[in-house]
C-alpha positions as CSV (number, residue, x, y, z in Angstrom):
1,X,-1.5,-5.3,-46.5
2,X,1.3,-3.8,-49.0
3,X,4.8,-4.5,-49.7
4,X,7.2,-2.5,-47.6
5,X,7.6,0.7,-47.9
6,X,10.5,2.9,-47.5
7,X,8.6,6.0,-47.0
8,X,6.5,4.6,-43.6
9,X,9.8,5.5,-41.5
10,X,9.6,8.9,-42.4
11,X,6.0,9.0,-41.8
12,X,6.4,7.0,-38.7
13,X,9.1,9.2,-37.4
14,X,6.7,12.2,-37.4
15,X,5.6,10.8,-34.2
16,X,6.6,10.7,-30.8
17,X,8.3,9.0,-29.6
18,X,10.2,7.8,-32.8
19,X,11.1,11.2,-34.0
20,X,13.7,10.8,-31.6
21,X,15.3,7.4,-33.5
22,X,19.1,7.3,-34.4
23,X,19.8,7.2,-38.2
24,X,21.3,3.6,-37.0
25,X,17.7,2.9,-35.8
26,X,15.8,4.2,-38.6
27,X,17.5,2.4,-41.6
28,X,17.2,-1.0,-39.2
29,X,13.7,-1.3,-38.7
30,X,12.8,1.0,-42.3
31,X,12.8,-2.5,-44.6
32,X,9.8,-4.3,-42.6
33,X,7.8,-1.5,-41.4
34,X,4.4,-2.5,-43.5
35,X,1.0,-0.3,-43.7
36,X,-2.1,-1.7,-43.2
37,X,-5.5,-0.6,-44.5
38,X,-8.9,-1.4,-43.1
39,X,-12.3,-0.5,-43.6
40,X,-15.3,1.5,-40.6
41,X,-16.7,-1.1,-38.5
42,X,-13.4,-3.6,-38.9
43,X,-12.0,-5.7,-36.4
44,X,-8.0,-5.5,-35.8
45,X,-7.5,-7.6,-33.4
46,X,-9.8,-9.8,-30.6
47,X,-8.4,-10.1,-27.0
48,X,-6.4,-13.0,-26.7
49,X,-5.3,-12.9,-30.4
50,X,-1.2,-13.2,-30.7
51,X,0.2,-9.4,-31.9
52,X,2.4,-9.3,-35.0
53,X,3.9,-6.3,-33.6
54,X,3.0,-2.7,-32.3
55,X,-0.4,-0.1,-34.8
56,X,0.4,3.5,-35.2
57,X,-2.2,5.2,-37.0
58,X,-2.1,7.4,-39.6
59,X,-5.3,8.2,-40.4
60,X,-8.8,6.6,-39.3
61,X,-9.8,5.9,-35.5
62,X,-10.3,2.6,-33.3
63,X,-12.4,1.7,-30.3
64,X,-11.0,-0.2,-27.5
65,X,-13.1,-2.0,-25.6
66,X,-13.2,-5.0,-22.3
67,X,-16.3,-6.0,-23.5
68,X,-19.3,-5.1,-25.9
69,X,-20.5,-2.3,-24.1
70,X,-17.3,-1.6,-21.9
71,X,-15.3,1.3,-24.1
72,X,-11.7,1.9,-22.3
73,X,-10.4,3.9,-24.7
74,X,-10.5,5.4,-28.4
75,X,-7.3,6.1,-30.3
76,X,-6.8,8.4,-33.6
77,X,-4.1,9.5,-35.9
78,X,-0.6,9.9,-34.1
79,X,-1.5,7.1,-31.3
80,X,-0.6,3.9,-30.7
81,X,-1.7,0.6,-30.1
82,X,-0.6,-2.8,-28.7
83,X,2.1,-1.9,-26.1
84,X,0.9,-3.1,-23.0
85,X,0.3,-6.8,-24.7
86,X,3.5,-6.7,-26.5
87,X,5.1,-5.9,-22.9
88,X,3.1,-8.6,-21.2
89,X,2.6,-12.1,-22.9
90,X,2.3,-10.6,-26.8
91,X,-1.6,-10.9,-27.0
92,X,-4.1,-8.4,-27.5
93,X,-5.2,-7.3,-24.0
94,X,-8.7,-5.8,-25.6
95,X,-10.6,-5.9,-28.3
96,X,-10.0,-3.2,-31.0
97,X,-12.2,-2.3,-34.0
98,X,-12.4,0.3,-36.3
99,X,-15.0,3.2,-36.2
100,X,-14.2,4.6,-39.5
101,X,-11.4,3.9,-42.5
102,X,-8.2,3.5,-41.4
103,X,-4.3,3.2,-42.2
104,X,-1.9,1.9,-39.8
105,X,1.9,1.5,-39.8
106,X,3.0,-2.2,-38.3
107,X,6.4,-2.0,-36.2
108,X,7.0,-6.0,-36.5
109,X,7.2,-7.3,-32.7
110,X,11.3,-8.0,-32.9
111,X,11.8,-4.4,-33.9
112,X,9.9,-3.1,-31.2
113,X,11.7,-5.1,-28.6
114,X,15.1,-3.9,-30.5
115,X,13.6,0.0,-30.1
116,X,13.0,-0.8,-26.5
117,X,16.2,-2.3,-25.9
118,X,18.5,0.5,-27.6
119,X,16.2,3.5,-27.3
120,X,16.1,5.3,-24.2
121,X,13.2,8.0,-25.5
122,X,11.1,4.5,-26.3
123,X,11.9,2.8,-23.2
124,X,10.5,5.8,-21.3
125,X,7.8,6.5,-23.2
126,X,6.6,2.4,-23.4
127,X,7.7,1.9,-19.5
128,X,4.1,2.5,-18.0
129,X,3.0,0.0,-20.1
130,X,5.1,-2.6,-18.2
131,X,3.8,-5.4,-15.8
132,X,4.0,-3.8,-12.5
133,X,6.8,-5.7,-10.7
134,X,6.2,-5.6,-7.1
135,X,9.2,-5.7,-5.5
136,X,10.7,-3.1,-4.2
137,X,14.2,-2.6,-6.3
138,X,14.8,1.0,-6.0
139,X,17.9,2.6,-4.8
140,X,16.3,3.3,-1.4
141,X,15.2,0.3,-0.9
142,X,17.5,-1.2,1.5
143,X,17.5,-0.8,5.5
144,X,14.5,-2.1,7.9
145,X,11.9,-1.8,5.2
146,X,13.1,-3.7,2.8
147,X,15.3,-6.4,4.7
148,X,13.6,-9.4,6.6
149,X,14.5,-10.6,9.9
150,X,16.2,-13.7,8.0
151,X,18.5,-11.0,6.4
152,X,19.7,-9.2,9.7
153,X,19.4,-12.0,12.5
154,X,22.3,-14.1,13.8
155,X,21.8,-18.0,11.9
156,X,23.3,-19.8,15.1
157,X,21.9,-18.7,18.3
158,X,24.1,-20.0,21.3
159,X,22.2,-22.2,23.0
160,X,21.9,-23.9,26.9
161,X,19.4,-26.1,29.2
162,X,17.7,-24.7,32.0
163,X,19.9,-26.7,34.2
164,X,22.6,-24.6,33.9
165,X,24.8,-22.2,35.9
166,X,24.7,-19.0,35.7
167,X,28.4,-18.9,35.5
168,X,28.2,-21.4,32.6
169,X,26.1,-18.9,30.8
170,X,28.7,-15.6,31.3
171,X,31.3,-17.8,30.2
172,X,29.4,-18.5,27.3
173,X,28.7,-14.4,27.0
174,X,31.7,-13.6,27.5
175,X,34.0,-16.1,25.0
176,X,31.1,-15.4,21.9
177,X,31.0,-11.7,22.4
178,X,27.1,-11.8,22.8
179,X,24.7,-10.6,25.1
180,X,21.8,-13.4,25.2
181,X,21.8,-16.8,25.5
182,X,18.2,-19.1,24.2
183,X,17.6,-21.9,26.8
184,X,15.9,-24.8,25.2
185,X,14.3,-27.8,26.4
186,X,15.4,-30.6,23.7
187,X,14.4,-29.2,20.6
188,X,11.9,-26.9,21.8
189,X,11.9,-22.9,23.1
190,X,11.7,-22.6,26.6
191,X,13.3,-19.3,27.5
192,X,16.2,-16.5,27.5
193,X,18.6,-14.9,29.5
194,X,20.0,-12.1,29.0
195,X,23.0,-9.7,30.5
196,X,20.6,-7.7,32.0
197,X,18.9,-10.9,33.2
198,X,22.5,-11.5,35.3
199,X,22.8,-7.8,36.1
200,X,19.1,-7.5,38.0
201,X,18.5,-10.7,39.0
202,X,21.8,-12.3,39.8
203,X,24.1,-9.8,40.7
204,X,21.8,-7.1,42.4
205,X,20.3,-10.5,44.8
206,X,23.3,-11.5,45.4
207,X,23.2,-14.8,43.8
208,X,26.4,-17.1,43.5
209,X,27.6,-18.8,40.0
210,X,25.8,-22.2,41.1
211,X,22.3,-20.8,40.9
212,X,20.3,-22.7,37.8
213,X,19.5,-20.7,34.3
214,X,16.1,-22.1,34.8
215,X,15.2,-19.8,38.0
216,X,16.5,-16.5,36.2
217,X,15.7,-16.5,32.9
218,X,12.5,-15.2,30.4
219,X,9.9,-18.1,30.3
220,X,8.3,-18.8,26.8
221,X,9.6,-15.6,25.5
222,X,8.1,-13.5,22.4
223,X,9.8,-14.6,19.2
224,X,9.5,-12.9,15.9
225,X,9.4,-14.9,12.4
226,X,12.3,-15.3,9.6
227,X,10.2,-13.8,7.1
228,X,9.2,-10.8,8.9
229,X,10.3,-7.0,8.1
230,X,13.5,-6.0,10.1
231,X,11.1,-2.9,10.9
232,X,8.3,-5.4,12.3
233,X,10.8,-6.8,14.7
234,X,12.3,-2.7,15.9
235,X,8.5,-1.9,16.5
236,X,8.3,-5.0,18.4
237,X,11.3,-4.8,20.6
238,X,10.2,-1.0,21.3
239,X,6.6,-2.1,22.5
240,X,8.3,-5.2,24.5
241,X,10.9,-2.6,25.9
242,X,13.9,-5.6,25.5
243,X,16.8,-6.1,23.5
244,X,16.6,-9.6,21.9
245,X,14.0,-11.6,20.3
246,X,14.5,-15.6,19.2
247,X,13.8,-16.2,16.0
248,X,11.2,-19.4,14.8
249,X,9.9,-21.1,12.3
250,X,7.3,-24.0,12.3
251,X,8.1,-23.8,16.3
252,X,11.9,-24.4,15.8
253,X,14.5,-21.8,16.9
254,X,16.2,-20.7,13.9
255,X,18.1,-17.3,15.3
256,X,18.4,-14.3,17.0
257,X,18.0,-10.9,16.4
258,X,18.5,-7.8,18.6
259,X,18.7,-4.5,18.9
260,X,22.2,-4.1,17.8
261,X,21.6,-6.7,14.6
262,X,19.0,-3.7,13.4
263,X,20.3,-0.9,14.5
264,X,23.9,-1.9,11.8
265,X,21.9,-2.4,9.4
266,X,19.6,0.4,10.0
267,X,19.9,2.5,6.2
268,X,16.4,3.7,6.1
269,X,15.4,6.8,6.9
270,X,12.1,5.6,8.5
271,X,13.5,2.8,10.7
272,X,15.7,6.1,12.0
273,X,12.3,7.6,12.8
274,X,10.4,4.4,13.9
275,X,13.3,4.4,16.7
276,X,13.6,8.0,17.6
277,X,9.4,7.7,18.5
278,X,10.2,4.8,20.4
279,X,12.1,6.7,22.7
280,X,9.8,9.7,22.8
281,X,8.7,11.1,26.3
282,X,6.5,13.4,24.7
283,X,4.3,14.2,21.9
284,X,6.0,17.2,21.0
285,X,9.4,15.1,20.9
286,X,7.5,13.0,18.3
287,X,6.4,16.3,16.4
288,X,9.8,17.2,15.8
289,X,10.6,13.5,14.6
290,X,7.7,13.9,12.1
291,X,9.4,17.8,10.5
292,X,11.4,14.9,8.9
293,X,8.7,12.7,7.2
294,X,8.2,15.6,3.8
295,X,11.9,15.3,3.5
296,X,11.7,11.1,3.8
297,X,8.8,11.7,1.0
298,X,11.0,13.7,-1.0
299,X,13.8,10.9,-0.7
300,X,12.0,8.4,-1.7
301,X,9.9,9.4,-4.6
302,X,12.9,10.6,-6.0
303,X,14.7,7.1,-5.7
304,X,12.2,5.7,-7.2
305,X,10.4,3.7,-4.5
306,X,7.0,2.2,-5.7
307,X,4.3,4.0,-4.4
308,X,3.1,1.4,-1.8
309,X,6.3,0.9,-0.1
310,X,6.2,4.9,0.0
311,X,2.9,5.1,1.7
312,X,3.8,1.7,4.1
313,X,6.8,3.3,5.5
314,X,5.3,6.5,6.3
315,X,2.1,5.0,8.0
316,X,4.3,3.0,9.7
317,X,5.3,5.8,11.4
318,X,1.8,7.2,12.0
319,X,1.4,3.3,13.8
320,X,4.3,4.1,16.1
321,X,3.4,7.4,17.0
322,X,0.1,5.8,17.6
323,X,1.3,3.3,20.0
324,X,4.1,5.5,21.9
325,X,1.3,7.8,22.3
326,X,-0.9,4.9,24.0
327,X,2.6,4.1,25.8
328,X,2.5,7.1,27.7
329,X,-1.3,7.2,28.0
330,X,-1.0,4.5,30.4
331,X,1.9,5.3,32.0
332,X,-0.1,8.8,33.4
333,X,-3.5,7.1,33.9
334,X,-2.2,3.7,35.1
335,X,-3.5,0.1,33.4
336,X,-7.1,0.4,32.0
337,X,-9.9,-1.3,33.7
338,X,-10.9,-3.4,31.2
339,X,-9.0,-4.5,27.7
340,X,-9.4,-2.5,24.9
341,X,-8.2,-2.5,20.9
342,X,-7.2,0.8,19.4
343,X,-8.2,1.0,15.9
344,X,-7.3,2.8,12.6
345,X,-9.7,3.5,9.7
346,X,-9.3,5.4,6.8
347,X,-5.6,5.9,5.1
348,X,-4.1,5.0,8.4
349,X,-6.0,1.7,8.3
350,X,-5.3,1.1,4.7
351,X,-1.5,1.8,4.9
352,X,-1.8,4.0,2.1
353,X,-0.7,7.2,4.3
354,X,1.3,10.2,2.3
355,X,2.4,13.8,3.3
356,X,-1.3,15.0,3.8
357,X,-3.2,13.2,6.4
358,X,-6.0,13.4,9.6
359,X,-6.6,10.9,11.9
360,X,-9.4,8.6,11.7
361,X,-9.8,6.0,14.6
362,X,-11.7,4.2,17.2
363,X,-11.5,2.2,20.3
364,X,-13.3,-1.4,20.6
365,X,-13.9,-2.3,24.4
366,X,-14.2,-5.2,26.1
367,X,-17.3,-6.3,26.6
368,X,-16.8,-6.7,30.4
369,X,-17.0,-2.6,30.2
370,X,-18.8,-0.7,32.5
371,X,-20.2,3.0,32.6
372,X,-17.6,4.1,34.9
373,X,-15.1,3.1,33.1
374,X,-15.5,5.7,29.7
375,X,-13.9,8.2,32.3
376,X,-10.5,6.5,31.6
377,X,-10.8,5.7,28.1
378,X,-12.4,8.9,26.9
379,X,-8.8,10.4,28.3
380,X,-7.0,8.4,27.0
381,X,-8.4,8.8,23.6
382,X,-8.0,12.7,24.0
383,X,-4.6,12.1,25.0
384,X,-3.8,10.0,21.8
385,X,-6.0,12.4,19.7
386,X,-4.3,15.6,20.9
387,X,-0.2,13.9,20.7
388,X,-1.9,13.0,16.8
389,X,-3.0,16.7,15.9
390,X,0.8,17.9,17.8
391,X,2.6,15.2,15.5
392,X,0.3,16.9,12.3
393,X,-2.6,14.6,11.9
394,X,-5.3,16.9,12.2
395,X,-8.2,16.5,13.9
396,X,-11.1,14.1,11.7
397,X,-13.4,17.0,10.7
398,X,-16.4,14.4,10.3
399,X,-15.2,13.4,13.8
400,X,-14.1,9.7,13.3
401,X,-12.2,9.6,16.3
402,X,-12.2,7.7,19.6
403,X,-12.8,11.3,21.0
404,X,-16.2,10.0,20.4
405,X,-17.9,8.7,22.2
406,X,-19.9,7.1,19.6
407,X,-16.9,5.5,18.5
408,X,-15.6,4.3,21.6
409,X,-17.8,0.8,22.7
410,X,-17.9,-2.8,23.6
411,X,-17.1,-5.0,21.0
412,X,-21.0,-6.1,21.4
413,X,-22.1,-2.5,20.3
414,X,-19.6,-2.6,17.8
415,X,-21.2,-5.7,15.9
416,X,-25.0,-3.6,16.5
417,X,-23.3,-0.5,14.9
418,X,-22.3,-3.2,11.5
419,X,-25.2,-5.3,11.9
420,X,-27.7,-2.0,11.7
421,X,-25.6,-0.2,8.8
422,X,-25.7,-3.3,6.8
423,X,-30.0,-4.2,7.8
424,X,-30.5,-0.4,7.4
425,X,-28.0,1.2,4.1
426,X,-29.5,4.9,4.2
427,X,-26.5,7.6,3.3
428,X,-25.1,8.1,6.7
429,X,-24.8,4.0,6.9
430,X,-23.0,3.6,3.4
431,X,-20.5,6.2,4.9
432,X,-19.7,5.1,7.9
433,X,-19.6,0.9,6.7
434,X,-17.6,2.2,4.0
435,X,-14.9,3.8,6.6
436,X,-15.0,1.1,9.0
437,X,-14.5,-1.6,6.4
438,X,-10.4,0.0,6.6
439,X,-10.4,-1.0,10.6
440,X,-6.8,-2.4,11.4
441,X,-5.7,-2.9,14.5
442,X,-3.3,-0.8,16.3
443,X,-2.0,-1.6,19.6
444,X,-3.8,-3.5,22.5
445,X,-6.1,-6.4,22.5
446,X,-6.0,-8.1,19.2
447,X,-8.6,-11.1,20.2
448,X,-11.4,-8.2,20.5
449,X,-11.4,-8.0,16.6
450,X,-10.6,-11.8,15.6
451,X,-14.0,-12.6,13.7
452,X,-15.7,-9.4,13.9
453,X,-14.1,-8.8,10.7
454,X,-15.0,-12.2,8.8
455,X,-18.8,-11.8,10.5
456,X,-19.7,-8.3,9.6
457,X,-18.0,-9.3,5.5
458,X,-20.1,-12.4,6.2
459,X,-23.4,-10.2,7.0
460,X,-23.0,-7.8,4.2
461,X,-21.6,-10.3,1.4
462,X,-25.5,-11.8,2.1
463,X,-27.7,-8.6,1.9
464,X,-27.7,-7.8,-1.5
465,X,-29.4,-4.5,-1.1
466,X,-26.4,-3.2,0.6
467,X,-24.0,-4.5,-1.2
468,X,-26.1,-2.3,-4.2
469,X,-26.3,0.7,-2.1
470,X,-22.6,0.3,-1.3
471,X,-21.3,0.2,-4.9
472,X,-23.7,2.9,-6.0
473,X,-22.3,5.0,-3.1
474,X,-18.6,4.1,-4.0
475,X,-19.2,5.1,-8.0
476,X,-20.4,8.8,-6.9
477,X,-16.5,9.3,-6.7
478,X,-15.5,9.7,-10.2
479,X,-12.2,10.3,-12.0
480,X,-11.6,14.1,-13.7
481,X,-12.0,12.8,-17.5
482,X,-14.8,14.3,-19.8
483,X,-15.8,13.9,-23.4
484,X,-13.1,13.0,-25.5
485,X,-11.2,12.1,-22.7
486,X,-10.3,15.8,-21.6
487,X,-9.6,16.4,-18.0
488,X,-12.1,17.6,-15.6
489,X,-10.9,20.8,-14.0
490,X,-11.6,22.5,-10.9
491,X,-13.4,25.6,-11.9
492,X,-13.4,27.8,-8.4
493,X,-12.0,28.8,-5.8
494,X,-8.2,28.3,-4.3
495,X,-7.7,25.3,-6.3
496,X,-9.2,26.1,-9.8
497,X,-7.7,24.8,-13.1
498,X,-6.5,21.5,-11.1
499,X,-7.2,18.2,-10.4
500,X,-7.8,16.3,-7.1
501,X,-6.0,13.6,-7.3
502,X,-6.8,12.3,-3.7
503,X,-10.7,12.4,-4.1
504,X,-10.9,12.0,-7.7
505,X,-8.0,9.7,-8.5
506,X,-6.9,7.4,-5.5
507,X,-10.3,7.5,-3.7
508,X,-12.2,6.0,-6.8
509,X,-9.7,3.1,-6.8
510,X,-10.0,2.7,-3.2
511,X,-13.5,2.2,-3.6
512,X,-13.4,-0.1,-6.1
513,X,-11.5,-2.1,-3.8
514,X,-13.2,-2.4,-0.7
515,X,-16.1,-3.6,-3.3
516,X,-14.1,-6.3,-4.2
517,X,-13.4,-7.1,-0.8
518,X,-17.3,-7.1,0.7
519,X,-17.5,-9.4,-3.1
520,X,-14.6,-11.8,-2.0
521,X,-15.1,-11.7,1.6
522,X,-11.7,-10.4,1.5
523,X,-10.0,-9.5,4.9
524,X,-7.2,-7.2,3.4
525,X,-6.9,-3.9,4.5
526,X,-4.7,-2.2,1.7
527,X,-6.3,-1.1,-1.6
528,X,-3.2,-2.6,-3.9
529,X,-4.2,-6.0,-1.4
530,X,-7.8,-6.4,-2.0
531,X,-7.3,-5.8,-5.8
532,X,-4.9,-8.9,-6.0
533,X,-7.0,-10.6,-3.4
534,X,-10.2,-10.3,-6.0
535,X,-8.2,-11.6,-8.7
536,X,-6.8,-15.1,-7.1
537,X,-10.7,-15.4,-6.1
538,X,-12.3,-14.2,-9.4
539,X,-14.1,-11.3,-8.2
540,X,-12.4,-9.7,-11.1
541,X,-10.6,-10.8,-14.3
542,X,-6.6,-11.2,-15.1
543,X,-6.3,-8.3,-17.3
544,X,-8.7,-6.1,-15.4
545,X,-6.6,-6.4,-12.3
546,X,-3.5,-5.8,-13.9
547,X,-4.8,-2.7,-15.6
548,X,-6.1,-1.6,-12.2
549,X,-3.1,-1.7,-10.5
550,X,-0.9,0.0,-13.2
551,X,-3.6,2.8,-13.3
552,X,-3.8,2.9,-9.5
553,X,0.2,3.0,-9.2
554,X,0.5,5.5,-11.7
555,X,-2.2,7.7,-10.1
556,X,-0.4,7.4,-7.0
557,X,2.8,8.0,-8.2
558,X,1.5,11.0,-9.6
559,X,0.2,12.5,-6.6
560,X,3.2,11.5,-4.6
561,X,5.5,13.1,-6.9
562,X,3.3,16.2,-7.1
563,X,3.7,16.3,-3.4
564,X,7.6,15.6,-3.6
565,X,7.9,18.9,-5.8
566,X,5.9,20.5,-3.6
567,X,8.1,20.0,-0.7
568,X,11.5,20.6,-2.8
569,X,9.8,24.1,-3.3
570,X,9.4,24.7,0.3
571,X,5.5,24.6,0.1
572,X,2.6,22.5,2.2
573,X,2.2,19.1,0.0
574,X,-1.2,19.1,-0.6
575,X,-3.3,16.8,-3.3
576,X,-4.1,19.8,-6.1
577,X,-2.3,19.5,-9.2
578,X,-2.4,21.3,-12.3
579,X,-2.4,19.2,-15.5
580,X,-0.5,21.9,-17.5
581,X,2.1,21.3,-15.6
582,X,2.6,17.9,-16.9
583,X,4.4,16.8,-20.2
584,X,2.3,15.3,-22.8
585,X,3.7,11.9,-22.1
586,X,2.3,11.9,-18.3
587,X,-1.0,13.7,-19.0
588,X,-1.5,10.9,-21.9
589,X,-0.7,8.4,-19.1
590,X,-2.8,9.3,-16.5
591,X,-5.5,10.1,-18.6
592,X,-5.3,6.4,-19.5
593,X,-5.0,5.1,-16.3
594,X,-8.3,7.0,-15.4
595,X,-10.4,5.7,-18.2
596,X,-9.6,2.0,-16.7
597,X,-10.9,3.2,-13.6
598,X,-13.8,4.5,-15.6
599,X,-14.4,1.3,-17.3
600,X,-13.6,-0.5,-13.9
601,X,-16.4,1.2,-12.2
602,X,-19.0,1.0,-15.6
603,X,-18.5,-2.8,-15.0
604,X,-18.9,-3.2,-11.4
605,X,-22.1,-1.1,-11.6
606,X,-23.7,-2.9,-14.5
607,X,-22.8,-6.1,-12.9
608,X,-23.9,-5.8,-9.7
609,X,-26.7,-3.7,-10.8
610,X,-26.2,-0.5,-8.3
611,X,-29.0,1.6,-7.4
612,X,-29.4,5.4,-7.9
């Protein structure tokens, strides 16, 4: 290593983005810039090993790599090095050795925090090497998606005992301006009244003041936790069809909340939307609720929402269009003969839905189901399936849909259909387990999918032939990088010169992840979930998780803000987008955050040892 010298800032300010520094910048960090010079086949720096500050290379190239074999990425003259460990805990987040002679100017690690801090053209250019935070802190981020029931309900419920009056309890309406009352039993739940309560079953009967609470009120009433979304408790009045939920924790009453309680605090766009459906006679009244999901998308990415509060609030959405839809199913054909579970697979089931989606779903029967009863459920499902395609959800063109009657069965057929895909793992098997691994439930009977779930990971977790065919299935989606870490263009057709960045950028992530839950056993539904899940169980490392998620946020992102541009212009979002119409800064991004999906999948298959 030399002395200092006073010619590396010029040198250094040939490159992005420090040709951008203030003349106050440049002479403060000039004096202890230092060069260093290393030989081929060197090593810089070992993962783990403490960073004296950030490499920019002059001349020479390095190899990054996870592991002996695993290469992430290679950087030559004009690159960088170091950022996302400087950013993190100041250690080397892979190992990085020289393939040739090579020159490097050192920024020391205070300077490169005082760059960051005073810099805006470094801060922007360095913020995607961040530790994702996953709260959700944009502007937008405020109203029923963002703020828990804790947040909106009233702290000190008015309380009485079922032995009193109903004249007691109007009094006790009337002098706190509310409009339900809990009724306890000591310390415990036992009911609520409400005004409606005295308006239809006191007044209308013609009941006098004496009669008890106990004989008019809501026995053992649905309560909703502290700690749930404000939109978790609107969707759950809406399917109750009442006003006021209690509010417990650990068994004990802690508040109230109503309708009111949301609807003033009600600054999201999609709790708006949530409670327009709710209202919905029709499917086409819910179609015209929907015209306003590209401008929410819009709104959103704009404001800066992380990606995965993005996708949540508009598959929310889908979810209550999905059970409004089953709402008025039932309301036309009457109660269904036996119980049944509507289902959601695919993006739907993964909450990862965006302004491009078709429906993928199924129903799981009772297994008290008889032949004569497919009648009703097969029109319901075409009921559902039709409102779906009305609200824009197109019809599933492999035909994953309860329309089928394939996938509409007892829960008994259901476990056959897993226990033969995971015994059996030809093509059509790997596809269909790999869709149905998404299931969530949607609206009725949640008991016919307790354990399913745990047995069929269970079962497959133990057949290591699957799990092989399944990851050698799951790598056949590959990200759009080629030598030299060039993207991979579409060469044909409508959507030449572009990239897919739903099948080869999100899907390959999403992949990865339902390996890592069939790995873990994990029960998680959502992509960003099972990731995190397989690093608190070791399925994957520290640093490869974090890595994973930044690429898969950024990839997301990307595609979400393609769509967002897309619908400022007036066109159809759609998942196509042309690299060229990127700034250098974002394609050097993403084509980063695809060679750790790259590396991700080169580890899982030599792990695991896939099959061809």
């Amino acid at each position: 290593m030399s002395d200092a010298d006073p010619s590396l800032i010029e040198t250094l300010c040939r490159h992005a983005p420090f040709d951008d520094l203030s003349e106050d910048l440049r002479a403060r960090i000039a004096p202890d810039l230092r060069l260093i010079e290393i030989g081929a086949d060197e090593m810089l720096a070992r993962k783990g090993d403490t960073l004296d500050g950030l490499y920019v290379i002059e001349s020479g190239g390095f190899d990054m790599r996870a592991g002996a074999h695993d290469l992430v990425a290679h950087r030559g003259p004009g690159e960088i090095m170091g950022e996302r460990g400087l950013l993190r805990d100041g250690k080397a987040q892979l190992d990085v050795r020289s393939t040739e002679a090579a020159r490097l100017i050192l920024v020391p690690k205070a300077h490169f925090n005082t760059l960051m801090a005073r810099s805006g053209t470094v801060a922007r250019w360095f913020a995607r090497a961040r530790p994702n935070d996953p709260d959700d802190t944009a502007p937008n981020a405020i109203g029923l998606t963002a703020l828990q029931v804790s947040d909106l309900m009233s702290k000190k419920p008015i309380t009485c005992t079922a032995d009193a009056t109903i004249s007691d309890v109007a009094r006790l309406m009337r002098d706190h301006g509310i409009s339900s009352v809990v009724v306890m039993a000591n310390v415990s739940l036992a009911g609520i009244v409400t005004v409606r309560d005295l308006t239809h079953k006191v007044l209308a009967e013609d009941m006098d003041g004496t009669v008890s609470v106990g004989q008019v009120m809501t026995p053992d009433p649905v309560t909703i936790s502290p700690d749930s979304l404000g939109l978790d408790a609107l969707m759950k009045l809406a399917d109750l069809g009442v006003n006021h939920l209690p509010v417990t924790k650990d068994d004990r009453v802690v508040g109230m909340i109503g309708r009111t309680d949301l609807f003033r605090q009600q600054a999201a766009t999609a709790s708006h939307m949530v409670a327009d459906i709710a209202g919905a006679q029709s499917a086409q009244d819910m179609a015209h609720v929907m015209e306003r999901v590209p401008g929410l998308l819009a709104q959103l990415v704009q404001a800066g929402v992380k990606p995965g509060s993005i996708t949540r609030r508009i598959t929310d959405i889908t979810d209550a269009i999905t059970r409004r839809l089953l709402t008025l199913a039932q309301e036309k054909l009457g109660p269904p003969p036996v119980s049944y579970l509507w289902a959601a697979c695919g993006s739907q089931g993964r909450r990862e839905q965006t302004g491009v989606s078709d429906q993928d779903n199924c129903l799981i029967l009772d297994d008290a189901f008889r032949p004569e009863h497919d009648a009703y459920f097969a029109e319901m499902a075409r009921f559902v399936s039709d409102g779906l395609d009305t609200c824009g959800f197109f019809y599933c063109p492999g035909d994953m849909m309860a329309t089928n009657p394939r996938w509409r069965q007892p829960r008994g057929v259901w476990r056959n259909y897993f226990d033969r895909w995971i015994r059996q793992p030809d093509n059509e098997a790997q596809m269909l387990a790999s869709v149905m691994f998404d299931l969530r439930p949607i609206a009725g009977e949640f008991a016919l999918f307790d354990n399913l779930e745990q047995e069929v990971l269970a079962t497959a977790k133990r057949n290591s032939i699957f799990v092989a065919h399944m990851i050698s299935n799951s790598l056949k989606h590959t990200v759009p990088l080629g030598f030299f870490r060039g993207f991979t263009l579409i060469r044909s057709g409508e959507n030449r010169n572009t990239i897919d960045l739903k099948a080869s950028g999100v899907i390959p992530v999403v992949d990865l992840g339902r390996i890592y839950a069939l790995l873990g056993s994990l029960t998680a539904s959502g992509t960003r979930d099972r990731i995190e899940g397989a690093r608190e169980t070791g399925v994957i490392s520290e640093s490869g998780a974090r890595d994973l998620l930044d690429a898969y946020d950024l990839i997301a992102e990307t595609r979400l803000r393609h769509q967002a541009g897309q619908v400022a212009r007036g066109e159809e979002p759609d998942n196509f987008m042309n690299p060229a119409e990127m700034s250098d800064l974002e394609r050097n991004h993403l084509r980063d955050a695809f060679m750790v999906v790259k590396t991700m999948q080169s580890a899982i298959g030599q792990s695991r040892g896939a099959r061809e």
